[in-house]
VOGU-3710 file (C-alpha; in Angstrom, 3 decimals, decimal comma):
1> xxxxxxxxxx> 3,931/-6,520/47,069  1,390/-8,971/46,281  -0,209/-8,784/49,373  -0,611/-4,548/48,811  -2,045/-5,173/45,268  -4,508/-7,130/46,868  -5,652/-4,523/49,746  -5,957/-1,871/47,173  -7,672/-4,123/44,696  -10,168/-4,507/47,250
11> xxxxxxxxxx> -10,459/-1,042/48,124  -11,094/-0,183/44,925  -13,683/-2,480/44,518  -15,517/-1,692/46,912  -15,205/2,234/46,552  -16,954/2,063/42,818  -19,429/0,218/44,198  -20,342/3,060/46,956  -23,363/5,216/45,349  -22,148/8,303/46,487
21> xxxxxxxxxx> -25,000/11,259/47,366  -26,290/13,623/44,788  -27,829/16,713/45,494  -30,211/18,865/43,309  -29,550/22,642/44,418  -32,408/25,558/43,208  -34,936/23,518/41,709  -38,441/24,176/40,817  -39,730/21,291/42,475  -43,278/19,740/41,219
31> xxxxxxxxxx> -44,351/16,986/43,468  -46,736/16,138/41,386  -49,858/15,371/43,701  -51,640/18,548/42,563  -49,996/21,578/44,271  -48,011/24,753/43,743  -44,099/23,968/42,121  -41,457/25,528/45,391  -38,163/26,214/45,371  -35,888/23,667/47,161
41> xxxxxxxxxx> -32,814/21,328/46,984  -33,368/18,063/46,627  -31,040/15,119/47,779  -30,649/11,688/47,090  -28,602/8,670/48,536  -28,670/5,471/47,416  -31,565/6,001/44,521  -33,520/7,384/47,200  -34,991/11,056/47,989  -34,042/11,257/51,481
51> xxxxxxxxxx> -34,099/15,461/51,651  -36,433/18,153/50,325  -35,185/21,195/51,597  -33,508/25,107/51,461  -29,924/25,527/51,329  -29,455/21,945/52,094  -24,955/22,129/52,745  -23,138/19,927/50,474  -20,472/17,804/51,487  -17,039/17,103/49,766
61> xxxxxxxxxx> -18,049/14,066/48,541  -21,351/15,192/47,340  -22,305/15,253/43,543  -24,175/18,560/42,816  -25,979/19,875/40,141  -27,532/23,517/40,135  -30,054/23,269/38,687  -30,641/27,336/38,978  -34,319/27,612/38,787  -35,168/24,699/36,184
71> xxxxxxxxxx> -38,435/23,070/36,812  -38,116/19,472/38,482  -40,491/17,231/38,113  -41,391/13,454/39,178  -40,133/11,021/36,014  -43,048/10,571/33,712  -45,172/7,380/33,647  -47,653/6,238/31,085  -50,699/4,785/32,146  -50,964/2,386/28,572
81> xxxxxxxxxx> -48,250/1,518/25,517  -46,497/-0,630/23,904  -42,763/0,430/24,920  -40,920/-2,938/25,105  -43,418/-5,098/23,192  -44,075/-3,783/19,939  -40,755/-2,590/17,882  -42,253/-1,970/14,609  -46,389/-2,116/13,950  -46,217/-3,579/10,623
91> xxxxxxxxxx> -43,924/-6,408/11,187  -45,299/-9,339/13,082  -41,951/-10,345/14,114  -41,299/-7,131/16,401  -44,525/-7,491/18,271  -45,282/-9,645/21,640  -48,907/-7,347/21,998  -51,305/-10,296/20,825  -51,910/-13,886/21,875  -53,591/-16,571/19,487
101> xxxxxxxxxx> -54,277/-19,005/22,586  -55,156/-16,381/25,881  -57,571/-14,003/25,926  -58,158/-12,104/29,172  -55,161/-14,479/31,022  -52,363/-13,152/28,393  -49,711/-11,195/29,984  -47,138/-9,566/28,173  -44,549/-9,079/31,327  -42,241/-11,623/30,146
111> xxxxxxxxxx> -41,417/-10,317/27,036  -40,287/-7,201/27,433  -37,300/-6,185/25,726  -35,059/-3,803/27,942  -32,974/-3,050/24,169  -36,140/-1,432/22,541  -34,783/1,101/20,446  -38,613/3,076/22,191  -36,958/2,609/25,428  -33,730/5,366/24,804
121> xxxxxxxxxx> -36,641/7,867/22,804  -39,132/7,894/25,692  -36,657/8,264/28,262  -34,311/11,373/26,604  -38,029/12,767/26,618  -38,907/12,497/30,541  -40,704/9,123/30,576  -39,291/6,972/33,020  -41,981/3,923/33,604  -44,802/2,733/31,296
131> xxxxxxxxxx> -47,652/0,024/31,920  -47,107/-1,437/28,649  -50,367/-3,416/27,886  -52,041/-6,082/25,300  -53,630/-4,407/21,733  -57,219/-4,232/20,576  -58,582/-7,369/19,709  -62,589/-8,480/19,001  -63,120/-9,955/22,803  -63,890/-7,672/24,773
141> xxxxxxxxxx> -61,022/-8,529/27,662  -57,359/-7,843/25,554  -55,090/-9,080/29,135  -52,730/-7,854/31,659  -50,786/-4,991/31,179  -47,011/-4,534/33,518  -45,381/-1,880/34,865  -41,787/-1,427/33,767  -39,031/1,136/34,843  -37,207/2,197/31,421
151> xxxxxxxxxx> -33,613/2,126/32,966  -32,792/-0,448/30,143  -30,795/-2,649/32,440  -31,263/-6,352/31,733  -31,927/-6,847/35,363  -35,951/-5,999/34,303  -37,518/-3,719/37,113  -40,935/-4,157/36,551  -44,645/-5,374/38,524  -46,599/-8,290/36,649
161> xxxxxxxxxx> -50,074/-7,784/35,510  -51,249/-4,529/37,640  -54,389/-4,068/35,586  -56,559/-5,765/32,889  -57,433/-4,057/29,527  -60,473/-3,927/27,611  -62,906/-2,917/25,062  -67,009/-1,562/25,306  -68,234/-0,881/21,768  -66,654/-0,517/18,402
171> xxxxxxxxxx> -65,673/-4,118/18,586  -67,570/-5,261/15,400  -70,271/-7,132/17,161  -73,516/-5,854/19,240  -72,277/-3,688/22,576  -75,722/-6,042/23,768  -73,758/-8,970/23,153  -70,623/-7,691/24,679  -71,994/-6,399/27,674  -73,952/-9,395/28,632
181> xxxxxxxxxx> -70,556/-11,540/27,832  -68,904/-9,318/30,487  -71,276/-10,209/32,914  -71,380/-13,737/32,202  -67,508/-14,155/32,302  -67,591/-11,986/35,781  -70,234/-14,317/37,026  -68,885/-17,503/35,874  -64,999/-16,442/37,185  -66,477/-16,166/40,636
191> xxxxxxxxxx> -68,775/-19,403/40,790  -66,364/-21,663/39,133  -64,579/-24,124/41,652  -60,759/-23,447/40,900  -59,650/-26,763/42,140  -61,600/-28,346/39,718  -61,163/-25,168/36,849  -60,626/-27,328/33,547  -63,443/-29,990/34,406  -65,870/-26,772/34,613
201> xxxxxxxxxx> -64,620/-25,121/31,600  -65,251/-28,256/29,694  -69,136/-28,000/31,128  -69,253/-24,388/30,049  -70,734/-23,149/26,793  -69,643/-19,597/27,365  -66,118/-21,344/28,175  -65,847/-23,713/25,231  -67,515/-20,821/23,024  -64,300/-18,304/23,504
211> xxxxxxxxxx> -61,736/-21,021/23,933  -61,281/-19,928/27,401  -58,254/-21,422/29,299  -57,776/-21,359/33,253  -55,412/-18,726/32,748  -58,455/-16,200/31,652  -60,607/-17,212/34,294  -58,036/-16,967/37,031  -57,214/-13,921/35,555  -60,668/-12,050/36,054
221> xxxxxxxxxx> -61,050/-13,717/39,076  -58,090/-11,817/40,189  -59,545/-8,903/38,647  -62,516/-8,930/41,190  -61,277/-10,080/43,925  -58,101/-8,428/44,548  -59,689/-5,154/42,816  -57,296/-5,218/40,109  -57,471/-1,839/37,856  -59,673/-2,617/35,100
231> xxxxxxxxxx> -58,922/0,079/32,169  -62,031/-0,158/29,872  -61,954/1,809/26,751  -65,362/3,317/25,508  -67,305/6,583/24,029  -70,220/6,145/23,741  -72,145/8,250/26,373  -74,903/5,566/26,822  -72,032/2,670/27,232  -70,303/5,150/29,698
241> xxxxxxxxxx> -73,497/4,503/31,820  -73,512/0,588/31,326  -69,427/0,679/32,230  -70,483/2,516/35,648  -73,580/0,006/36,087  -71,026/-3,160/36,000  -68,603/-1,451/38,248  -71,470/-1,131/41,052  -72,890/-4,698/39,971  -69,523/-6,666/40,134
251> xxxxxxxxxx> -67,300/-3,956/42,528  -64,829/-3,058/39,562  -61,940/-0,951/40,564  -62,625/0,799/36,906  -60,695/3,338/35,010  -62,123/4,124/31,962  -60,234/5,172/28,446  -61,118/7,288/25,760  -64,540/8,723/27,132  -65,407/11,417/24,143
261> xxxxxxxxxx> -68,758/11,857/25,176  -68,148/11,998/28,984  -69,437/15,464/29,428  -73,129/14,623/28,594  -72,978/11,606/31,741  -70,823/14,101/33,347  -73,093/13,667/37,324  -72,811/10,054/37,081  -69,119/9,616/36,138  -68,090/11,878/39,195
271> xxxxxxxxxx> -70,903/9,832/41,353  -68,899/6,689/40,683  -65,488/8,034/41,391  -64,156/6,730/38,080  -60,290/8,002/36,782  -60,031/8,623/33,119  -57,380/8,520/30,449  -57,825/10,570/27,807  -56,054/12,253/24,735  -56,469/15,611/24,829
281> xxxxxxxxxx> -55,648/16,005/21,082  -58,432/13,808/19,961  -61,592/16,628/18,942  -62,633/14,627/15,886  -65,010/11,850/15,995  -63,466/8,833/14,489  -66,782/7,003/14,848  -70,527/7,083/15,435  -69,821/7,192/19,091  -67,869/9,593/19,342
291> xxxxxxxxxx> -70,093/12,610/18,065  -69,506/15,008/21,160  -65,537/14,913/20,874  -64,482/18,155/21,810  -60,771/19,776/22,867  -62,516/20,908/26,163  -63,089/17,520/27,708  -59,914/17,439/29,737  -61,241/20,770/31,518  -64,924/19,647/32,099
301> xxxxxxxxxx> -63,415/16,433/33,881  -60,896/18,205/35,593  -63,186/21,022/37,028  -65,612/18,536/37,799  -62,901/17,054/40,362  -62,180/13,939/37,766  -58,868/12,621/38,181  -57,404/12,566/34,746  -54,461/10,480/33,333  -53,274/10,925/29,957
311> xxxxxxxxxx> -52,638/8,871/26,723  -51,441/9,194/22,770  -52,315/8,958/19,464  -48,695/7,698/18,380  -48,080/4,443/19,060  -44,333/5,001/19,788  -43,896/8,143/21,187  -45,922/8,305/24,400  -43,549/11,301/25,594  -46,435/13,098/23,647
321> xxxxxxxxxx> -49,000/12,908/26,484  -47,120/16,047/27,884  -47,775/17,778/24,910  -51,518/16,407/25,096  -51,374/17,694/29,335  -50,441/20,718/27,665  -52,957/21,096/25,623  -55,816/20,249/28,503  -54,148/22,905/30,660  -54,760/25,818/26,931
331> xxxxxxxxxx> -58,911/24,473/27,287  -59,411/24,857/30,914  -57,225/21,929/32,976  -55,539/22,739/35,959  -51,739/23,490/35,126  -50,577/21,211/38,775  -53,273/18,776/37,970  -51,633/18,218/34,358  -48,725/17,339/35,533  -50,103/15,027/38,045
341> xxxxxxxxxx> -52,049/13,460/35,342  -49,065/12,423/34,170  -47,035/10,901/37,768  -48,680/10,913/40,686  -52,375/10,083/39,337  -50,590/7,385/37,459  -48,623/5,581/40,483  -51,611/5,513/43,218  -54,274/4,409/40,356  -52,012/1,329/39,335
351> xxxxxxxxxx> -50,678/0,271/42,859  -46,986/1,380/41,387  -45,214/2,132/45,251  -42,680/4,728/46,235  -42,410/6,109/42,317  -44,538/9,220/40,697  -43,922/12,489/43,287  -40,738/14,051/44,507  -41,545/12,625/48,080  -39,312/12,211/51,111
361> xxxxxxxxxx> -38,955/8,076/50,863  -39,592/7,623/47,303  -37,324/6,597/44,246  -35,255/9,180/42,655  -37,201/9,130/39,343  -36,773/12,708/38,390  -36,277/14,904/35,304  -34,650/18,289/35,615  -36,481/20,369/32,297  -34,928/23,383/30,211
371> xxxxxxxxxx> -37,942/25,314/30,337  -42,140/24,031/30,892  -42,704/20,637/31,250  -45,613/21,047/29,458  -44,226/22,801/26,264  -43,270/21,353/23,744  -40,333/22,561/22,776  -38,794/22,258/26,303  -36,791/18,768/27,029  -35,133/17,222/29,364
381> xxxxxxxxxx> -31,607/18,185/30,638  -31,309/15,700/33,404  -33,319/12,159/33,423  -32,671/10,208/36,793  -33,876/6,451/37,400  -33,344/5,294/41,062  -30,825/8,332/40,832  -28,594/7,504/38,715  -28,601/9,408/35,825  -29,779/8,263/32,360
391> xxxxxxxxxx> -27,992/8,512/29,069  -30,439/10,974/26,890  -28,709/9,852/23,674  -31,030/7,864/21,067  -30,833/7,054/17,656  -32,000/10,061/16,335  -29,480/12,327/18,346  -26,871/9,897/16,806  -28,464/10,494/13,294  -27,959/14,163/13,982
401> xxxxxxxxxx> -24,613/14,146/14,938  -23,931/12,261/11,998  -25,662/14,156/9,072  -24,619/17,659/11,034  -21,446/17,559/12,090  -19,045/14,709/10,794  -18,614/17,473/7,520  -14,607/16,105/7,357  -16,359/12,410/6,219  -16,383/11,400/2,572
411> xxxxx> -20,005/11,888/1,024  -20,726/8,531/0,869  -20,512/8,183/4,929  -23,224/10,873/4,933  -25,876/9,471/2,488
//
């Protein structure tokens, strides 16, 4: 008897841990690389999209979900945030954003929080991976930024330091000064002698000026030499031009952020090949460099054949960059081109592999939609991380249920 209890004890244990296949039946499939949505099933084994095809047969085993027409689209992934890092803006506690000792060495990778309450929000609204990054501060090189897959497990799925953030203007001193510190800290990164790093700092004036530590040297060194994505934020149409001028001068793999007044430096910025992350909602200056802000910008970049990747306003809900894609598509972006903005653009740009299209091959990060992706009042009906699917209840939903339905409660349970 003993012995049996054992055999099917291990049966058992081994059958729930057997990922069983899952196919998606009638889906409007997005890829998300820039072409026409199609009609096909989809299937998935072990977290993996092994099958894009028609009337794909199911076996017995098989989960299945019809998905009957709904649009299906790669999981959502944005290019800059603070999921994981920053809980609440106002309380220093919550936030891991800022260092007081790094500068362009800090890296925020080990302290993200898989139990962010940001985490369940962004996910029940299609984003599935963010490159959550360091916050403005006066130098002009913030840090590292990491990729992380919002599955909330505590086994953290993520990719240290896949690009450096940074600042060009609006930083409170001259943009003269800043520029020529970027240069000097590009120039000194690559002459130092890293065996002997802390002996040169201490000869440095530029070094012992900013406090640097190895850590920020190594870190742009890193940033040249293994072409690390370098996401510069600027306006200014004239600092636009000295952004492109350092790329060519130090071989920058540059992305550049913000970019109001890209339209009147529009021949040079598709000359250099530069990406771009923008929020479409942004039309009014906030600044003195950012006079030519205008709600067309996401279709003069886009019809100019700049690829486009898309950010937020709101520091916690990045979900709204669809509504912001949404928004480029009403002034003149391409509708496929939107929602690669928003996946596809997103993985290749920051080196993320095997994630951002519904590709033979790639991770099962998908989200099956009630209606347009890229209206506002559609959301998600399926989420799927490595294909399994995610939980779409947050704290709001919760809040809901609460305050809407639990009438048979006392009062006092409801207030």
């Amino acid at each position: 008897m003993r012995k049996s209890l054992f055999i099917l004890c291990i049966f058992f244990s081994f059958g729930s841990s057997i990922k069983a296949e899952l196919l998606i039946t009638q889906a409007n499939v997005h890829v998300g690389d820039g072409t026409d949505a199609f009609t096909a099933d989809i299937l998935i084994k072990d977290g993996v999209i092994q099958r894009i095809a028609n009337n794909i047969s199911a076996q017995s085993n098989w989960e299945v979900i019809d998905a009957g027409g709904l649009n299906v689209t790669p999981g959502l992934i944005s290019p800059t945030s603070n999921i994981g890092i920053v809980e609440i803006n106002a309380l220093d506690v919550t936030r891991d954003d800022e260092s007081e000792f790094l500068k362009s060495g800090f890296s925020v990778f080990h302290a993200f929080n898989p139990n962010s309450t940001l985490i369940p929000w962004n996910r029940s609204n299609g984003v599935t991976g963010t490159i959550s990054t360091p916050s403005w501060r006066s130098f002009p090189l913030w840090g590292m930024g990491s990729y992380f897959l919002l599955d909330a497990s505590m086994n953290i799925t993520g990719l240290k330091d896949v690009a450096m953030y940074g600042r060009l203007g609006s930083s409170g001193r001259s943009r003269a000064e800043d520029i020529l510190v970027f240069e000097s800290l590009f120039k000194l990164a690559m002459t130092i002698d890293i065996d002997d790093i802390e002996d040169e700092l201490d000869d440095s004036h530029l070094a012992e000026k900013f406090e640097l530590q190895p850590e920020d040297i190594l870190a742009i060194r890193r940033l040249i030499e293994e072409k690390l994505p370098f996401v510069l934020e600027t306006n200014r149409a004239a600092d636009i031009l000295q952004a492109i001028r350092l790329k060519n001068a130090f071989g920058l793999n540059l992305i550049l952020a913000s970019v109001e007044e890209a339209p009147l430096v529009l021949e040079a910025l598709v000359a250099a090949d530069i990406p771009v992350i923008i929020d479409p909602m942004d039309n009014i200056p906030d600044s003195f460099d950012e006079l030519a802000s205008s709600l067309d910008l996401a279709g003069t970049l886009d019809q100019a054949g700049i690829t486009i990747m898309f950010s937020t306003q709101r520091s916690h809900n990045y979900h709204l960059m669809r509504q912001g894609a949404g928004n480029a598509v009403a002034y003149g972006m391409d509708y496929n081109n939107a929602i690669k903005g928003m996946t596809k653009a997103v993985a290749d740009i920051f080196r993320i592999p095997n994630r951002g299209s519904v590709q033979v091959g790639n991770y099962a990060d998908l989200v099956v939609w009630d209606g347009d992706p890229l209206e506002p009042s559609t959301f998600p009906k399926y989420v799927f991380i490595n294909g399994e699917s995610m939980d779409l209840t947050t704290r709001s939903t919760r809040l809901t249920e609460r305050y809407s339905k639990e009438t048979s409660k006392p009062r006092s349970y409801l207030h």
